[in-house]
C-alpha positions as CSV (number, residue, x, y, z in Angstrom):
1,X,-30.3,-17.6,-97.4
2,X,-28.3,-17.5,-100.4
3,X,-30.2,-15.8,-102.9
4,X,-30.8,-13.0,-99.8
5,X,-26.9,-12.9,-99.5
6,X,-26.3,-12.3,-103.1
7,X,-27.0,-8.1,-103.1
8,X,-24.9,-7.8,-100.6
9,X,-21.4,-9.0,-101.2
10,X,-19.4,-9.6,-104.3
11,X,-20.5,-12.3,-106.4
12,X,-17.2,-14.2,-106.5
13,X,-17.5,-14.3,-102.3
14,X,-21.2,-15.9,-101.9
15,X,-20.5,-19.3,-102.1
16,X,-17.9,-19.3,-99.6
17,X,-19.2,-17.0,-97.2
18,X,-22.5,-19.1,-97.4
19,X,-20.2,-22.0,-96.1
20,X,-18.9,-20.0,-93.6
21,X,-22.6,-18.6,-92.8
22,X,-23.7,-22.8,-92.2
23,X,-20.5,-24.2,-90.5
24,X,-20.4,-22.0,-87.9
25,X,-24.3,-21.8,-87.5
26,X,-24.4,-18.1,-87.9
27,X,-28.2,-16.3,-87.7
28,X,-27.2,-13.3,-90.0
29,X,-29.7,-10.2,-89.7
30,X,-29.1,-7.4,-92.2
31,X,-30.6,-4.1,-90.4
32,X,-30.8,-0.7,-91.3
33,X,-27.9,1.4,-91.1
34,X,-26.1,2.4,-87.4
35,X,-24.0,5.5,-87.5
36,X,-21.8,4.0,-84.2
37,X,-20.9,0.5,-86.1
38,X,-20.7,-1.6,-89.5
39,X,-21.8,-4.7,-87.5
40,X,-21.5,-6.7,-84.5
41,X,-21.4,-10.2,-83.1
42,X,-23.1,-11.5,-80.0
43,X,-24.0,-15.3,-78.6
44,X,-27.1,-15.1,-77.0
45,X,-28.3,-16.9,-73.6
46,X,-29.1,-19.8,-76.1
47,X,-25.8,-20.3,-77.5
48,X,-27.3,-19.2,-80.8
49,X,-24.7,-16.9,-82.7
50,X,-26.1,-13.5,-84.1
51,X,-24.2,-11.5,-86.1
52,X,-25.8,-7.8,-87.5
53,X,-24.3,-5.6,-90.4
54,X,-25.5,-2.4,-91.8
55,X,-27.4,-3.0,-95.2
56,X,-26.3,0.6,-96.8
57,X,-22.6,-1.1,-96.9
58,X,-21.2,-1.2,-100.3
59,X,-20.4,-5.3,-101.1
60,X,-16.5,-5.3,-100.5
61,X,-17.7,-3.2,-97.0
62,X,-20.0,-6.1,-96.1
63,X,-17.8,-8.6,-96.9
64,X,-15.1,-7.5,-94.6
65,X,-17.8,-6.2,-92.0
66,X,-19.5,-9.6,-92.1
67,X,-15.3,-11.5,-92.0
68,X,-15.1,-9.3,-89.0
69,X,-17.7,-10.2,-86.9
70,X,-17.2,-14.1,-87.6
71,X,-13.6,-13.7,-86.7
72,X,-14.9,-12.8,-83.1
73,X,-17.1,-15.4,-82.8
74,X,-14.3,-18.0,-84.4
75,X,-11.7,-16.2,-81.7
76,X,-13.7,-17.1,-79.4
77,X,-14.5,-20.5,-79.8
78,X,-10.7,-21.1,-79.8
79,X,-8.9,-19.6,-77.4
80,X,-12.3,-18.6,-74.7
81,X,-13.7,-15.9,-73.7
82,X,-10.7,-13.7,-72.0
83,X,-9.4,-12.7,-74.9
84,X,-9.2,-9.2,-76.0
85,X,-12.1,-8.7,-78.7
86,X,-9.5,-7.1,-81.0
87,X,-6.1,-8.5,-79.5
88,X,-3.7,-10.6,-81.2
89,X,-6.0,-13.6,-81.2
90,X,-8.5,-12.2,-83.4
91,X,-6.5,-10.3,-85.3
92,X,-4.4,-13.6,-86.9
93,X,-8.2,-15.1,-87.3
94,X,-9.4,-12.1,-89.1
95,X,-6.4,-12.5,-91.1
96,X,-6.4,-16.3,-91.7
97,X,-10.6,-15.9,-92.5
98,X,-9.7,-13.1,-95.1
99,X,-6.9,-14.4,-97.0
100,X,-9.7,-16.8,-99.4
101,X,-11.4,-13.9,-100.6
102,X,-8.0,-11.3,-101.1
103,X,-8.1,-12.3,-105.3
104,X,-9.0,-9.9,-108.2
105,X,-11.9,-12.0,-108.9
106,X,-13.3,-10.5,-105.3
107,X,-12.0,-7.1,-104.8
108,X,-11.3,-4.2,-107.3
109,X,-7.5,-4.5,-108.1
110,X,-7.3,-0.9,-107.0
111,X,-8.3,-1.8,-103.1
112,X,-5.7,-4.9,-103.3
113,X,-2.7,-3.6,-102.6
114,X,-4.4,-1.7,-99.4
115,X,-5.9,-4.6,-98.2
116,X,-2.9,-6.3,-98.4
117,X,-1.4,-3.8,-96.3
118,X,-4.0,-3.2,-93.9
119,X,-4.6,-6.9,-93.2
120,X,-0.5,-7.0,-91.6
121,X,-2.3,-5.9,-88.8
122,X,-5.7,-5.3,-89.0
123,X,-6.9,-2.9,-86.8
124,X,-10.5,-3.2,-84.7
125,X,-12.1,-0.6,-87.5
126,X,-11.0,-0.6,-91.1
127,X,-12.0,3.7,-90.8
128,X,-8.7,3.6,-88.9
129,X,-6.7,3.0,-91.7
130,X,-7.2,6.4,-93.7
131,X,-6.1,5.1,-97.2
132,X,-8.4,2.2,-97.4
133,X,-11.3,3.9,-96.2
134,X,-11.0,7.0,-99.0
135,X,-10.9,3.9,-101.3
136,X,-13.7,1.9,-99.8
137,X,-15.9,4.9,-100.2
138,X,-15.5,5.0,-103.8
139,X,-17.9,2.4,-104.1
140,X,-20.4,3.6,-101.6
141,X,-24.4,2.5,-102.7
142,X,-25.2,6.1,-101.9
143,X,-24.0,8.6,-103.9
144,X,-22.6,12.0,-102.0
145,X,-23.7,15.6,-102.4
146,X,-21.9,18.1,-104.6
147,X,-21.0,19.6,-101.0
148,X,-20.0,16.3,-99.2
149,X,-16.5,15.8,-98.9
150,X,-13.4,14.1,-96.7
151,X,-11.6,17.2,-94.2
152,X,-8.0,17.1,-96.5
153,X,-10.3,18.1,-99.2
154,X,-11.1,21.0,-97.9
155,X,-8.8,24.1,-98.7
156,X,-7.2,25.9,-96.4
157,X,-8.9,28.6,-94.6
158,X,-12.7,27.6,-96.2
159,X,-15.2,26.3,-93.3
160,X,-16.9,23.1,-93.3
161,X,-20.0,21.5,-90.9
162,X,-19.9,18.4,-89.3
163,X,-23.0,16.0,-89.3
164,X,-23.9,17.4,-86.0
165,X,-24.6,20.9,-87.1
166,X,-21.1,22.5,-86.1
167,X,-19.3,24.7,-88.6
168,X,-15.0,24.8,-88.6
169,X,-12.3,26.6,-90.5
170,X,-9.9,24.3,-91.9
171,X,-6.3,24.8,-90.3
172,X,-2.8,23.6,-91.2
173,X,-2.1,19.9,-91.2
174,X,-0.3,18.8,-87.7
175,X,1.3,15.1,-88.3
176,X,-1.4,13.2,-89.7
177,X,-4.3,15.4,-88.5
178,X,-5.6,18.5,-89.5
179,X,-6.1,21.1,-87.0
180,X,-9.7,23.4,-87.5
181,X,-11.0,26.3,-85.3
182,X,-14.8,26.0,-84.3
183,X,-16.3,29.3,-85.2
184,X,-18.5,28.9,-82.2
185,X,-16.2,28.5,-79.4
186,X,-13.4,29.6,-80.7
187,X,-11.7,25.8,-79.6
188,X,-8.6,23.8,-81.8
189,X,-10.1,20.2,-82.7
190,X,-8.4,17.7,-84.9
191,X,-9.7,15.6,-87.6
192,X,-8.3,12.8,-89.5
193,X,-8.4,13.0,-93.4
194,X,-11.3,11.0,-94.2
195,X,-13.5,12.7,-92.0
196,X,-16.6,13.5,-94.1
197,X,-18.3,16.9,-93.7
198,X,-20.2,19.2,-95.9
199,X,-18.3,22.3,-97.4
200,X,-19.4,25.5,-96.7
201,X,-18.9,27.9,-100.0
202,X,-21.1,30.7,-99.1
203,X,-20.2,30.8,-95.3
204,X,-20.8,34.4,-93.8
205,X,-19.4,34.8,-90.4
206,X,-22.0,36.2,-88.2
């Protein structure tokens, strides 16, 4: 199991989280990528524990995927099954699970000082948190397009498409969102910053 582990996270983590892997009697399954999720944790009719996470993750977003989804399961076993799956319970276990492998020798010193500040609070998806996610992506296995980008890199007035197909002129920035007209409907939506899309250079409205 360790030498399978190894690809996947940082080197400096693999030890411990092959410790954490055997105490808690964890059956890991690396699957293919799930646009919906990073992972999940579920105990089975059995009482085995299964825990999934995406294989395209980049090794610091396995690592916290992979923290994640034992924090559940470790949430669980402590205070019972009524808690909330993201309340305060399993937020102070994330937390207490996470702190071993917040060093330099594990993460980039450039993510450190948003983890830090993410992990006050952490929140049920690290994609909430729009500064650490721009900086997680940096070290993405899969390199991006000339044309992919994040929404508040898209200049204003230009159109973008989503992943769906749907193309949008970027609008003025509203709080922390960016307002953008489908071209379609003719409808205001809001995206966050680190929304990925493709940029549209040559669009001709039809």
């Amino acid at each position: 199991m360790i030498d399978i582990l190894r690809p996947y996270l940082p080197e400096q983590s693999v030890d411990a989280v092959f410790e954490l892997i055997k105490h808690y009697r964890i059956h890991l399954k690396i699957v293919n990528e799930r646009i919906t999720r990073h992972g999940d944790y579920t105990r089975g009719l059995d009482g085995k524990h299964v825990i999934t996470v995406n294989a395209n993750l980049n090794p610091y977003r396995f690592l916290m995927t992979l923290i994640h989804e034992i924090a559940h399961l470790v949430a669980f076993q402590k205070y019972g099954g009524r808690i909330k799956p993201h309340g305060n319970e399993w937020k102070s276990t994330f937390q207490l699970l996470m702190i071993p492998f917040l060093r330099p020798e594990v993460f980039p010193s450039q993510l450190l000082p948003l983890l830090s500040n993410h992990f006050r609070n952490p929140s049920a998806s690290s994609d909430t948190d729009e500064r650490l996610s721009i900086a997680m992506k940096m070290y993405d296995k899969v390199e991006k397009n000339s044309n992919q980008c994040y929404v508040y890199e898209i200049p204003l007035g230009s159109h973008f498409k989503t992943h769906n197909g749907r193309v949008f002129k970027r609008g003025p920035i509203r709080v922390k969102r960016f307002e953008c007209l489908e071209v379609a409907t003719g409808k205001i939506y809001t995206f966050k910053a680190n929304a990925e899309v493709e940029m549209l250079t040559h669009y001709v409205i039809k």
